[in-house]
C-alpha positions as a LaTeX table, in Angstrom:
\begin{tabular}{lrrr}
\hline
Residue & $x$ (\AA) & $y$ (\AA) & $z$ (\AA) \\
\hline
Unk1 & $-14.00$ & 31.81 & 1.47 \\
Unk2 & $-17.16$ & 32.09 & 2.90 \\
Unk3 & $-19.17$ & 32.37 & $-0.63$ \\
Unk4 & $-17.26$ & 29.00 & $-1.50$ \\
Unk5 & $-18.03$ & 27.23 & 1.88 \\
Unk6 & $-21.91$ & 28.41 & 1.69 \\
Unk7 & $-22.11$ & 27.11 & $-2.35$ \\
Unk8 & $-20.60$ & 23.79 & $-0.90$ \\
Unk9 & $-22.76$ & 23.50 & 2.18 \\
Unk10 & $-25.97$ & 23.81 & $-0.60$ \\
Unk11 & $-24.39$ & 21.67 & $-3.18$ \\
Unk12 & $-23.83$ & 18.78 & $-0.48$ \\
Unk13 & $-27.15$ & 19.43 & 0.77 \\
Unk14 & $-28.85$ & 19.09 & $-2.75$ \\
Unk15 & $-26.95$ & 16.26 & $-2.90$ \\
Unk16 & $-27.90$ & 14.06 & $-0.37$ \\
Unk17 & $-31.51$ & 14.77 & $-0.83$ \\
Unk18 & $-31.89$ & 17.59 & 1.69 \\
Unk19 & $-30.75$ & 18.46 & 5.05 \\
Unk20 & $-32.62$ & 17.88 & 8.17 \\
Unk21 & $-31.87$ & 15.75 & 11.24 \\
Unk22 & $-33.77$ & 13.38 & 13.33 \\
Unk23 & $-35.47$ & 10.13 & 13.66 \\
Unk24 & $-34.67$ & 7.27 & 15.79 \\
Unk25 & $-31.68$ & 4.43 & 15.76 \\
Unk26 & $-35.01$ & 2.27 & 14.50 \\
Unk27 & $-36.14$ & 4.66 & 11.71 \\
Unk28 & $-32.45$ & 4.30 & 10.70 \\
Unk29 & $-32.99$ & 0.45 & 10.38 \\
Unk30 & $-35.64$ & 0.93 & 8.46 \\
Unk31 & $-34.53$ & 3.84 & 6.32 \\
Unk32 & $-31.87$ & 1.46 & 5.43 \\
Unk33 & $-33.82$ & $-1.96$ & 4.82 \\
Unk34 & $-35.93$ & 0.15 & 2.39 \\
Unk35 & $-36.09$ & $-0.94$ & $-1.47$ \\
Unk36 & $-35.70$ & 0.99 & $-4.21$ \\
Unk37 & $-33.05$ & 3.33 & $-5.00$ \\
Unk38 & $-32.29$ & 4.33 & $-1.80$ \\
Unk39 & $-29.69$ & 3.17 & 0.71 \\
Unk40 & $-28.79$ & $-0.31$ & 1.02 \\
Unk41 & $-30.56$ & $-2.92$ & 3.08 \\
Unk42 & $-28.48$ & $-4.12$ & 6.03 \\
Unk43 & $-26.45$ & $-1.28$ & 7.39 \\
Unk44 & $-26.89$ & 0.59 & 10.23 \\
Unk45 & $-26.38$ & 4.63 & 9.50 \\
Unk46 & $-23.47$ & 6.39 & 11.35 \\
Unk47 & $-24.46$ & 9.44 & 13.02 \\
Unk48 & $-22.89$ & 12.46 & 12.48 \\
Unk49 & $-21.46$ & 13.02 & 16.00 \\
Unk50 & $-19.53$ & 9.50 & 15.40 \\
Unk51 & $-18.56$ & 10.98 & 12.08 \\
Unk52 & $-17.15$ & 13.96 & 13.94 \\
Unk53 & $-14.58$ & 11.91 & 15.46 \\
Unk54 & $-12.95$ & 11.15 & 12.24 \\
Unk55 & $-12.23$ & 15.66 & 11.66 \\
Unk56 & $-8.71$ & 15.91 & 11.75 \\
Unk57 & $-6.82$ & 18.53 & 13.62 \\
Unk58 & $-4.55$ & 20.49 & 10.56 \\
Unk59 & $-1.37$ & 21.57 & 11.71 \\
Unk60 & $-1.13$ & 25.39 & 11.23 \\
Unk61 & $-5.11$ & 25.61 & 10.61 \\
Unk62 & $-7.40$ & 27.09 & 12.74 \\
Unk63 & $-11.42$ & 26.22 & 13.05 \\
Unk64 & $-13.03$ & 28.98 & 11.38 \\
Unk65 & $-16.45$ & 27.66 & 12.59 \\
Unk66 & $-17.28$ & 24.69 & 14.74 \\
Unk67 & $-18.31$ & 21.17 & 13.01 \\
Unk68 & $-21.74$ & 21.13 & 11.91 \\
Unk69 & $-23.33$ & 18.45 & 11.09 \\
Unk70 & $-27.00$ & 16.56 & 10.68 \\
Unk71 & $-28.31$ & 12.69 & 10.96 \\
Unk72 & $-31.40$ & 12.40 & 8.63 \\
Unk73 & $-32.87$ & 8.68 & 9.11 \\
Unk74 & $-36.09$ & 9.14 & 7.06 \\
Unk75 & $-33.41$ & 9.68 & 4.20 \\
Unk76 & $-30.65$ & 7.42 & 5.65 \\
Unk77 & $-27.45$ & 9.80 & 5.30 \\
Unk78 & $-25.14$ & 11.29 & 7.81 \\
Unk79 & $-22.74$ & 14.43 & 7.30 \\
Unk80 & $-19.71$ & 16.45 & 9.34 \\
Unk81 & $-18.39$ & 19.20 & 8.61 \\
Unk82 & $-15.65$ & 21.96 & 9.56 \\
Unk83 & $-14.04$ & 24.78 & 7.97 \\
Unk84 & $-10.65$ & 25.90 & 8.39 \\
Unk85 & $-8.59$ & 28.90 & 7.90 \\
Unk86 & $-4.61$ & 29.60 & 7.58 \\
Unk87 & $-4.16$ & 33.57 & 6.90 \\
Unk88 & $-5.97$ & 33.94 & 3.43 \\
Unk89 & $-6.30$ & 30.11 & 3.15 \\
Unk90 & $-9.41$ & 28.41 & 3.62 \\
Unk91 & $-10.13$ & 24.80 & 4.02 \\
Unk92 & $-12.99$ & 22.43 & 4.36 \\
Unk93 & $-13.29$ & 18.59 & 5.04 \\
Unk94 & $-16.85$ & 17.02 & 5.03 \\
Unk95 & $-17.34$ & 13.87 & 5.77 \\
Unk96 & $-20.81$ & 11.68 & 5.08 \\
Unk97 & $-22.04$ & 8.08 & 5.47 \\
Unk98 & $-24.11$ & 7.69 & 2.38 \\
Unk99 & $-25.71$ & 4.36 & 3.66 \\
Unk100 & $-24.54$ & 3.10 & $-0.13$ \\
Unk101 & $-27.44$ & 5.57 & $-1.58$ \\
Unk102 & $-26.80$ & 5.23 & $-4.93$ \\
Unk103 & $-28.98$ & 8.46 & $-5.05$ \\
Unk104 & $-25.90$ & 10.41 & $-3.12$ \\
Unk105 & $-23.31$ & 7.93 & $-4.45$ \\
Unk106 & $-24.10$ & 8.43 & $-8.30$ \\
Unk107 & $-22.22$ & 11.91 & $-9.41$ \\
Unk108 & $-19.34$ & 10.52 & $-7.87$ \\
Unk109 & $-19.28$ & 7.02 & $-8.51$ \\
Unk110 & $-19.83$ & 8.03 & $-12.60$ \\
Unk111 & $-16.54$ & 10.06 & $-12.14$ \\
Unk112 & $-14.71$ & 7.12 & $-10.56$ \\
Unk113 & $-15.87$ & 4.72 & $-12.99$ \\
Unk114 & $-14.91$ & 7.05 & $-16.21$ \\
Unk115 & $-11.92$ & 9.24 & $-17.21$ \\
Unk116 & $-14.44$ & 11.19 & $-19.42$ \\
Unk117 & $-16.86$ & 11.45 & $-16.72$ \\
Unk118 & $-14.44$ & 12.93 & $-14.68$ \\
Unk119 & $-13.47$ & 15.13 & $-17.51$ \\
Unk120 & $-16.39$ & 16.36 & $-18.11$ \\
Unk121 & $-16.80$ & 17.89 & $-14.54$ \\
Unk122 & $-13.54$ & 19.02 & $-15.13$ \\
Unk123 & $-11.75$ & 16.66 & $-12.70$ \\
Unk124 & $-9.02$ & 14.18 & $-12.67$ \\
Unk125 & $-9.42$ & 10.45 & $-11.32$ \\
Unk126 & $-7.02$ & 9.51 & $-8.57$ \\
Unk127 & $-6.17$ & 8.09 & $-5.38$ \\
Unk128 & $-5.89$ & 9.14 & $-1.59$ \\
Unk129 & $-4.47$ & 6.85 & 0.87 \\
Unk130 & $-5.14$ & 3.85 & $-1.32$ \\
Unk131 & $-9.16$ & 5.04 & $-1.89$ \\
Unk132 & $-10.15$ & 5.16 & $-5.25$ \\
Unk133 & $-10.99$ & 9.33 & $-5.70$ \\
Unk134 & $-11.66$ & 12.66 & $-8.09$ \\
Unk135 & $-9.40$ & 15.72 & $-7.68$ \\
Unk136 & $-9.88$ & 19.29 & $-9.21$ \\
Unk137 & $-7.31$ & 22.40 & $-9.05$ \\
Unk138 & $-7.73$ & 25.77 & $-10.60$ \\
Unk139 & $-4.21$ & 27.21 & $-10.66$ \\
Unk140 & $-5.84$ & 30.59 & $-10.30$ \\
Unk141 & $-7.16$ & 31.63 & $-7.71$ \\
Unk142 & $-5.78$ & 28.23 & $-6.37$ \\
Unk143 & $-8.63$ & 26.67 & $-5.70$ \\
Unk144 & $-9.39$ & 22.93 & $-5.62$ \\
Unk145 & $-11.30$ & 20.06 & $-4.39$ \\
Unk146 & $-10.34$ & 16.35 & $-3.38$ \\
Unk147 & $-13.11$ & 13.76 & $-2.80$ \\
Unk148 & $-12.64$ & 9.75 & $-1.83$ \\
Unk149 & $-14.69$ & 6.88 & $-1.21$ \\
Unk150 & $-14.36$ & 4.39 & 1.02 \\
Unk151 & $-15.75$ & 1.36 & 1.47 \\
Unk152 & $-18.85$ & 2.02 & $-1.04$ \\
Unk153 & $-20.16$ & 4.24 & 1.62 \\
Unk154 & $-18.49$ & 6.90 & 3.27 \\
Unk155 & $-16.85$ & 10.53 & 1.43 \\
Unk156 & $-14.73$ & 12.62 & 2.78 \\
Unk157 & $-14.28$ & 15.52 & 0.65 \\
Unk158 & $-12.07$ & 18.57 & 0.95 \\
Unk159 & $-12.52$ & 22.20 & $-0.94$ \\
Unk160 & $-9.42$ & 24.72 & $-0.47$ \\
Unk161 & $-9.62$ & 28.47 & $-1.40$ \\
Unk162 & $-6.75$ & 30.53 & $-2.03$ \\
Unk163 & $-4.25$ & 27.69 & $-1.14$ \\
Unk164 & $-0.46$ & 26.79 & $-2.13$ \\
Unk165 & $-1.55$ & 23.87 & $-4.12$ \\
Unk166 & $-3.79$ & 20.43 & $-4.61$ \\
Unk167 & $-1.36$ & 18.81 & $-2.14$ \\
Unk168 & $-2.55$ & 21.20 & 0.30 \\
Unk169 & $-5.61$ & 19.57 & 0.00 \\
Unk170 & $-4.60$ & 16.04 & $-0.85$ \\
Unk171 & $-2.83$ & 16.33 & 2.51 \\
Unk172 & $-6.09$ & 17.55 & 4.61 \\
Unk173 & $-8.07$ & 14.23 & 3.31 \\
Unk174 & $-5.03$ & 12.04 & 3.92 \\
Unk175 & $-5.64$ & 13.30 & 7.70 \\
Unk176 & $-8.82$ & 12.03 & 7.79 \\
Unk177 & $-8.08$ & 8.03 & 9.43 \\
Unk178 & $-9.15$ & 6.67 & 6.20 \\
Unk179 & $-9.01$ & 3.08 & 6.76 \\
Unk180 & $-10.49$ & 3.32 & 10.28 \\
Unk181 & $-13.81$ & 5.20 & 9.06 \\
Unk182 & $-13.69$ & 2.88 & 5.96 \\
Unk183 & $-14.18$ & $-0.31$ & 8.52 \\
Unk184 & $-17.30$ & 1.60 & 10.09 \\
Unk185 & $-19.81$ & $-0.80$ & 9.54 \\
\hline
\end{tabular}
């Protein structure tokens, strides 16, 4: 579990440009009124500890760690996360406010626009509490991974290890308020 929650933690780290936390609410504004590739003029980023509210409590799981989370504004991207465990079962929900970083957004937005994109990183298209979103499950060692997006902004994003099955999962991002972090502005 631990091995899969540390390879996540990088890959969402690589992801989003780099971790790090800082800066001011007006670096934000900034960060975000930037041109170029990077997130999209107009928005003002959510900070992580807002983003914190939005971790659901799962019945049965325990916190295996406490939320940890960063605010970088000189990149303009916010992420939670928590791990969870239930006897061998391991969960873990991340949620981030890409500022519409099309930089953060791309890998997943490719997937949600394609079949074969999402084929080709061996995932399936589908969708979570009416959110457009990519699933994976790997019957053994029942692993899986469930990521949505809302609003052109925000993912949440839940990886299980050693659970019953994807609805395990499914069920974990369906706890996340959805539509209330999707009206986040």
């Amino acid at each position: 579990m631990k091995r899969l929650i540390v390879a996540w933690v990088l890959v969402a780290t690589i992801a989003c440009g780099g971790a790090g936390s800082g800066g001011t609410a007006g670096e934000a504004g900034a960060a975000a009124g930037s041109a170029g590739s990077g997130p999209a003029a107009g928005l003002t980023l959510v900070p992580h500890t807002t983003l914190e509210t939005y971790l659901p409590a799962l019945p049965g799981w325990t916190f295996e760690y406490q939320p940890r989370g960063d605010t970088d504004t000189s990149e303009g991207y916010a992420r939670i996360q928590v791990d969870y465990v239930r006897g061998e079962s391991g969960m873990s929900i991340e949620i981030v406010d890409t500022m519409k970083n099309p930089n953060v957004l791309g890998p997943l937005t490719a997937m949600l626009a394609s079949d074969a994109a999402a084929q080709q990183d061996g995932k399936t298209r589908t969708t979570v509490g009416g959110f457009p979103g990519v699933q994976e499950w790997t019957p053994e060692p029942r692993n899986g991974e469930v990521s949505v997006l809302l609003a052109d902004r925000f993912t949440v994003r839940a990886v299980g290890s050693t659970v019953p099955d994807l609805n395990t999962i499914r069920a974990a991002v369906e706890a996340v308020d959805l539509k209330k972090l999707a009206g986040l502005k």
